[in-house]
C-alpha positions as a Markdown table, in Angstrom:
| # | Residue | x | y | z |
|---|---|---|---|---|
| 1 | Unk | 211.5 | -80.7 | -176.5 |
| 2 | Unk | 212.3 | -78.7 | -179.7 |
| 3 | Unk | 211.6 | -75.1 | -179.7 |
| 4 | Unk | 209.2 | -75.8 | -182.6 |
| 5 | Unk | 207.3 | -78.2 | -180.6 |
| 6 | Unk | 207.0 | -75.7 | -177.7 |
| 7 | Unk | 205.9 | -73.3 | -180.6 |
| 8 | Unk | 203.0 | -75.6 | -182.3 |
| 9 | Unk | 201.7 | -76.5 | -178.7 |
| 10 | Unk | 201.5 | -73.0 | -177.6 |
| 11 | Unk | 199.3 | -72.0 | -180.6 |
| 12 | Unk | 197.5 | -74.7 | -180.1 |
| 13 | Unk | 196.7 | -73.7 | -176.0 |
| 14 | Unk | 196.2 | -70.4 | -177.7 |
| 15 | Unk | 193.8 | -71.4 | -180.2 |
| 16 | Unk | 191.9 | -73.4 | -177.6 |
| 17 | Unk | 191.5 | -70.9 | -175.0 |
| 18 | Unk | 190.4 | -68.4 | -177.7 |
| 19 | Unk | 187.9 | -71.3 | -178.6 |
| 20 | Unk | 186.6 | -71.8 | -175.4 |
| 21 | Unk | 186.4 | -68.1 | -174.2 |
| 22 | Unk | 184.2 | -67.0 | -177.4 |
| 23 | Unk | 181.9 | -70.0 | -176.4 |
| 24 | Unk | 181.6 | -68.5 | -172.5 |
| 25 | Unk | 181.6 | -65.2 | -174.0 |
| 26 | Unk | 178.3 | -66.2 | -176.8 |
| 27 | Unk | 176.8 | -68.0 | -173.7 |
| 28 | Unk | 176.8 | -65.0 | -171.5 |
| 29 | Unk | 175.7 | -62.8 | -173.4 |
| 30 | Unk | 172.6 | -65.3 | -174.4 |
| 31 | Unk | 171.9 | -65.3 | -170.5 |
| 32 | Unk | 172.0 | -61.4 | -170.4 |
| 33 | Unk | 169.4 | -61.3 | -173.4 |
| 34 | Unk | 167.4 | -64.0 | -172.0 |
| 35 | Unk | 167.6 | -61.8 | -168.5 |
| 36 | Unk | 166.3 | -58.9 | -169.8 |
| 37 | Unk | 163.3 | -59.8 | -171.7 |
| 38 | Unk | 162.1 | -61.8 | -169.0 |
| 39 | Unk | 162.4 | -58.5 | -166.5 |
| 40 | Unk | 161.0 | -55.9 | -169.0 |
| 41 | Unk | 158.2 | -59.1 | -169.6 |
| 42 | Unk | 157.2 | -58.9 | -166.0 |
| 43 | Unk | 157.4 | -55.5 | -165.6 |
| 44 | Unk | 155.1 | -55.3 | -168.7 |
| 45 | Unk | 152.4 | -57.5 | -167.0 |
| 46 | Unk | 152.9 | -55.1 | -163.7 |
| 47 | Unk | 152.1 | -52.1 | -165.5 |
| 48 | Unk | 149.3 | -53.9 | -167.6 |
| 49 | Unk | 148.0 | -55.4 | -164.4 |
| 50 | Unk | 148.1 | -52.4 | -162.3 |
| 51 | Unk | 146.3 | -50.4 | -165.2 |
| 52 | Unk | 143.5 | -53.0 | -165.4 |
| 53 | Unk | 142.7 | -52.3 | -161.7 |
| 54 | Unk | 143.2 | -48.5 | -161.7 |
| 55 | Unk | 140.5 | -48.6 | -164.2 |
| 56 | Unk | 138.2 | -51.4 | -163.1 |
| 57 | Unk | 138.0 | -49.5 | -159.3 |
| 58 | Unk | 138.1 | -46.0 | -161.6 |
| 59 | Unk | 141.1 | -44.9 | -160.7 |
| 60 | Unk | 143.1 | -42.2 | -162.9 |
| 61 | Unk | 146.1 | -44.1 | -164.6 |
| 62 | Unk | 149.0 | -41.7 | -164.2 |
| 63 | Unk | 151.9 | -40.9 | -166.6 |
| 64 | Unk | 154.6 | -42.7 | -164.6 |
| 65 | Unk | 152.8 | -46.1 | -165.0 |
| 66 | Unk | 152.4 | -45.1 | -168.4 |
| 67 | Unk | 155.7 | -44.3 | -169.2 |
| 68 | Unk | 156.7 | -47.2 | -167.6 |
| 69 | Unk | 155.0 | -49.7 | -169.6 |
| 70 | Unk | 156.4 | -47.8 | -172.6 |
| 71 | Unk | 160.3 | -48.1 | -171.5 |
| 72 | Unk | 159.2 | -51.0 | -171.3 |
| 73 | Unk | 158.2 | -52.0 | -174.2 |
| 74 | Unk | 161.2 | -49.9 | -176.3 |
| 75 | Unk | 163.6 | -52.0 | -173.7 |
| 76 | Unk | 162.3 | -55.8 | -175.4 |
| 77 | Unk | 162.3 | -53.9 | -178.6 |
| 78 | Unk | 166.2 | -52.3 | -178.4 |
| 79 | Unk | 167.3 | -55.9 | -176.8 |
| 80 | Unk | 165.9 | -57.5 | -180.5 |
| 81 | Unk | 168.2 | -54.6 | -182.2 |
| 82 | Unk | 171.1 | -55.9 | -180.4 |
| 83 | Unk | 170.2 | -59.7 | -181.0 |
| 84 | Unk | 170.1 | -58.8 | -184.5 |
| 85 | Unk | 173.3 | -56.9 | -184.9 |
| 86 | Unk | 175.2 | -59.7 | -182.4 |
| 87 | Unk | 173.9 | -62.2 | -185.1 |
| 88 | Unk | 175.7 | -60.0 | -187.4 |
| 89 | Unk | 179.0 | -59.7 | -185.9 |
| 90 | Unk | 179.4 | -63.6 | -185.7 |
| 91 | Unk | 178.1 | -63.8 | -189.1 |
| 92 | Unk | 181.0 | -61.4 | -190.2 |
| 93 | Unk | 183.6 | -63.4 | -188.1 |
| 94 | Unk | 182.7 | -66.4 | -189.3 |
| 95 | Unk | 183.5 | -64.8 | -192.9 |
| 96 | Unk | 186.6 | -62.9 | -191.7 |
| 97 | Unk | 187.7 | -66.8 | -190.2 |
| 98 | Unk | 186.8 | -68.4 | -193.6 |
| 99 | Unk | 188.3 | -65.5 | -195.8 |
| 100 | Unk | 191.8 | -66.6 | -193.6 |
| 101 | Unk | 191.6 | -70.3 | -194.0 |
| 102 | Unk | 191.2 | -69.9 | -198.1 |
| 103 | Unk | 194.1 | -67.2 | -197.7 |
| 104 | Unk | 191.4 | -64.6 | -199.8 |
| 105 | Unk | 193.1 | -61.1 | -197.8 |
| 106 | Unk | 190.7 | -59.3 | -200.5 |
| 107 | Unk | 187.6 | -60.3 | -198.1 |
| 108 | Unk | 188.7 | -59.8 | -194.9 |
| 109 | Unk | 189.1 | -55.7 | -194.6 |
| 110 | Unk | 185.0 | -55.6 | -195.5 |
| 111 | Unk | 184.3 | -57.8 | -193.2 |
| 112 | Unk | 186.2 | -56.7 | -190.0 |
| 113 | Unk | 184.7 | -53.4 | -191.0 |
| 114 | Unk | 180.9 | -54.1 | -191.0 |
| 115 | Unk | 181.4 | -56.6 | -188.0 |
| 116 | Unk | 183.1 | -53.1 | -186.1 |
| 117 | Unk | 179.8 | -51.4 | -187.0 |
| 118 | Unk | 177.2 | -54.0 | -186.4 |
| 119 | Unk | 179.3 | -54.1 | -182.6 |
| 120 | Unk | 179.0 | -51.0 | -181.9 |
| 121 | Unk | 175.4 | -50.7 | -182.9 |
| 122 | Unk | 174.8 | -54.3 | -180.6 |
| 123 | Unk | 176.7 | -52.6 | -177.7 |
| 124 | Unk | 174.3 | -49.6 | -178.2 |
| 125 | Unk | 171.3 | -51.1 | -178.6 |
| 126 | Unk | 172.3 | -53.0 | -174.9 |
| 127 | Unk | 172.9 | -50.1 | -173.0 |
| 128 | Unk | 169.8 | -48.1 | -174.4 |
| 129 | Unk | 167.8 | -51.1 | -173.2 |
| 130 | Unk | 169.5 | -51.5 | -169.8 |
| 131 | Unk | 169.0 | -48.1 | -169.5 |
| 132 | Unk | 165.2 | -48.0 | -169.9 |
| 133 | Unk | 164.7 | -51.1 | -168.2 |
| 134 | Unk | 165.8 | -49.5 | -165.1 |
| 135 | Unk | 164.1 | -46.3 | -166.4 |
| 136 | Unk | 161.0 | -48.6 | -166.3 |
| 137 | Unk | 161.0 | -50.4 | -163.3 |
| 138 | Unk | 161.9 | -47.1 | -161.4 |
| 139 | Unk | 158.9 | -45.6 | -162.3 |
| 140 | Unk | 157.0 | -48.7 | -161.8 |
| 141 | Unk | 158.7 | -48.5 | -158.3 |
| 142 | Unk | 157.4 | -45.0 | -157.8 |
| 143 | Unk | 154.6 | -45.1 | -159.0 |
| 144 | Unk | 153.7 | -48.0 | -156.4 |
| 145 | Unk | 155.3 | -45.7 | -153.8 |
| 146 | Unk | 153.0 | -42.8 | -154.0 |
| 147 | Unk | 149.7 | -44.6 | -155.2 |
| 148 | Unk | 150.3 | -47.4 | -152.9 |
Protein backbone atom coordinates (compact mmCIF):
# COMPACT_ATOMS: atom_id res chain seq x y z
CA UNK A 1 0.00 0.00 0.00
CA UNK A 2 0.88 3.63 -0.85
CA UNK A 3 1.60 5.85 1.99
CA UNK A 4 -1.25 8.02 0.75
CA UNK A 5 -3.62 5.19 1.05
CA UNK A 6 -2.41 4.41 4.61
CA UNK A 7 -2.97 8.23 5.03
CA UNK A 8 -6.81 8.51 3.62
CA UNK A 9 -7.71 5.30 5.65
CA UNK A 10 -6.36 6.56 8.79
CA UNK A 11 -8.48 9.75 8.69
CA UNK A 12 -11.10 7.91 7.76
CA UNK A 13 -10.66 5.37 11.20
CA UNK A 14 -10.16 8.75 12.74
CA UNK A 15 -13.19 10.31 11.54
CA UNK A 16 -15.20 7.32 12.47
CA UNK A 17 -14.17 6.80 15.93
CA UNK A 18 -14.70 10.56 16.49
CA UNK A 19 -18.19 9.77 14.92
CA UNK A 20 -18.96 7.12 17.01
CA UNK A 21 -17.54 8.39 20.44
CA UNK A 22 -19.73 11.80 20.13
CA UNK A 23 -22.78 9.47 19.57
CA UNK A 24 -21.72 7.29 23.07
CA UNK A 25 -20.81 10.47 24.48
CA UNK A 26 -24.68 12.39 23.51
CA UNK A 27 -26.14 9.04 24.63
CA UNK A 28 -24.55 9.20 28.06
CA UNK A 29 -25.14 12.09 28.92
CA UNK A 30 -29.06 11.72 27.90
CA UNK A 31 -28.93 8.67 30.46
CA UNK A 32 -27.43 10.95 33.16
CA UNK A 33 -30.28 13.64 32.53
CA UNK A 34 -32.86 11.13 32.27
CA UNK A 35 -31.21 9.70 35.82
CA UNK A 36 -31.55 12.59 37.59
CA UNK A 37 -34.93 13.89 37.06
CA UNK A 38 -36.25 10.59 37.75
CA UNK A 39 -34.32 10.65 41.45
CA UNK A 40 -35.00 14.36 42.36
CA UNK A 41 -38.88 13.16 40.85
CA UNK A 42 -39.03 10.53 43.60
CA UNK A 43 -37.50 12.32 46.07
CA UNK A 44 -40.10 15.11 45.37
CA UNK A 45 -43.09 12.64 45.93
CA UNK A 46 -41.14 11.51 49.29
CA UNK A 47 -40.99 14.79 50.72
CA UNK A 48 -44.61 15.62 49.32
CA UNK A 49 -45.84 12.33 50.70
CA UNK A 50 -44.20 12.52 53.98
CA UNK A 51 -45.53 16.20 54.42
CA UNK A 52 -49.10 15.10 53.59
CA UNK A 53 -48.93 12.67 56.55
CA UNK A 54 -47.06 14.88 59.11
CA UNK A 55 -49.96 17.14 58.64
CA UNK A 56 -52.92 14.80 58.27
CA UNK A 57 -51.76 12.98 61.91
CA UNK A 58 -50.71 16.83 62.96
CA UNK A 59 -47.37 16.48 62.97
CA UNK A 60 -44.93 19.72 62.78
CA UNK A 61 -43.24 19.56 59.22
CA UNK A 62 -39.59 20.41 59.94
CA UNK A 63 -37.08 22.53 57.91
CA UNK A 64 -34.99 19.54 56.70
CA UNK A 65 -38.00 17.97 54.89
CA UNK A 66 -38.61 21.27 53.72
CA UNK A 67 -35.42 22.07 52.44
CA UNK A 68 -35.33 18.95 50.91
CA UNK A 69 -38.21 19.15 48.77
CA UNK A 70 -36.68 22.56 47.72
CA UNK A 71 -33.15 21.09 46.59
CA UNK A 72 -35.19 19.28 45.10
CA UNK A 73 -36.99 21.12 43.11
CA UNK A 74 -33.84 23.70 42.19
CA UNK A 75 -31.98 20.08 41.22
CA UNK A 76 -34.93 19.34 38.13
CA UNK A 77 -34.73 22.94 37.49
CA UNK A 78 -30.52 23.38 37.22
CA UNK A 79 -30.72 19.81 35.14
CA UNK A 80 -33.19 21.94 32.43
CA UNK A 81 -30.31 24.74 32.49
CA UNK A 82 -27.89 22.29 31.44
CA UNK A 83 -30.23 20.54 28.80
CA UNK A 84 -30.62 23.84 27.41
CA UNK A 85 -27.03 24.99 27.28
CA UNK A 86 -25.94 21.14 25.98
CA UNK A 87 -28.58 21.92 23.19
CA UNK A 88 -26.51 24.82 22.58
CA UNK A 89 -23.10 23.50 22.40
CA UNK A 90 -24.20 20.89 19.61
CA UNK A 91 -26.05 23.60 18.00
CA UNK A 92 -22.70 25.63 17.84
CA UNK A 93 -20.71 22.49 16.67
CA UNK A 94 -22.95 21.72 14.14
CA UNK A 95 -22.22 25.47 12.84
CA UNK A 96 -18.51 25.32 13.59
CA UNK A 97 -18.71 21.65 11.37
CA UNK A 98 -20.70 23.50 8.54
CA UNK A 99 -18.67 26.83 8.68
CA UNK A 100 -15.44 24.03 7.81
CA UNK A 101 -17.21 22.15 5.05
CA UNK A 102 -18.05 25.68 3.09
CA UNK A 103 -14.32 26.65 4.03
CA UNK A 104 -16.16 30.17 5.66
CA UNK A 105 -12.97 30.56 8.62
CA UNK A 106 -14.90 34.01 9.29
CA UNK A 107 -17.63 31.89 11.23
CA UNK A 108 -15.89 29.51 12.99
CA UNK A 109 -13.98 31.74 15.89
CA UNK A 110 -17.81 32.94 17.12
CA UNK A 111 -18.84 29.82 17.24
CA UNK A 112 -16.18 27.81 19.14
CA UNK A 113 -16.43 30.77 21.43
CA UNK A 114 -20.12 30.66 22.48
CA UNK A 115 -20.09 26.74 22.30
CA UNK A 116 -16.91 27.26 25.20
CA UNK A 117 -19.38 29.34 27.14
CA UNK A 118 -22.60 27.50 26.78
CA UNK A 119 -20.11 24.29 28.07
CA UNK A 120 -19.03 25.63 30.78
CA UNK A 121 -22.45 26.90 31.88
CA UNK A 122 -23.89 23.03 30.93
CA UNK A 123 -21.05 21.52 33.09
CA UNK A 124 -22.11 24.00 35.85
CA UNK A 125 -25.51 23.78 35.83
CA UNK A 126 -24.67 19.62 36.23
CA UNK A 127 -22.70 19.74 39.18
CA UNK A 128 -25.01 22.40 40.99
CA UNK A 129 -27.75 19.79 40.40
CA UNK A 130 -25.78 16.77 41.47
CA UNK A 131 -24.83 18.65 44.15
CA UNK A 132 -28.33 19.38 45.53
CA UNK A 133 -29.67 16.21 44.65
CA UNK A 134 -27.55 14.59 47.15
CA UNK A 135 -28.09 17.79 49.27
CA UNK A 136 -31.75 16.65 49.04
CA UNK A 137 -31.86 13.17 49.56
CA UNK A 138 -29.45 13.63 52.55
CA UNK A 139 -31.80 15.50 54.37
CA UNK A 140 -34.63 13.45 53.21
CA UNK A 141 -32.39 10.66 54.77
CA UNK A 142 -32.10 12.45 58.01
CA UNK A 143 -34.94 13.65 58.43
CA UNK A 144 -36.38 9.92 58.25
CA UNK A 145 -33.56 9.16 60.73
CA UNK A 146 -34.58 11.32 63.55
CA UNK A 147 -38.52 11.45 62.92
CA UNK A 148 -38.67 7.92 62.13
Amino acid sequence: MEKKELTEKAKKYVEETYKRTWEDHKTSHQRFDYLIVTVDGAGIYLSLELMKFLYENCMQITMTLKLSGIFLAFSIIFNFLSQFCTFNVFNNILKIEQAVALDKPDDINPSTKKGNRYHKLASLFMWLSICLMVAGFIGLIKFLWITF
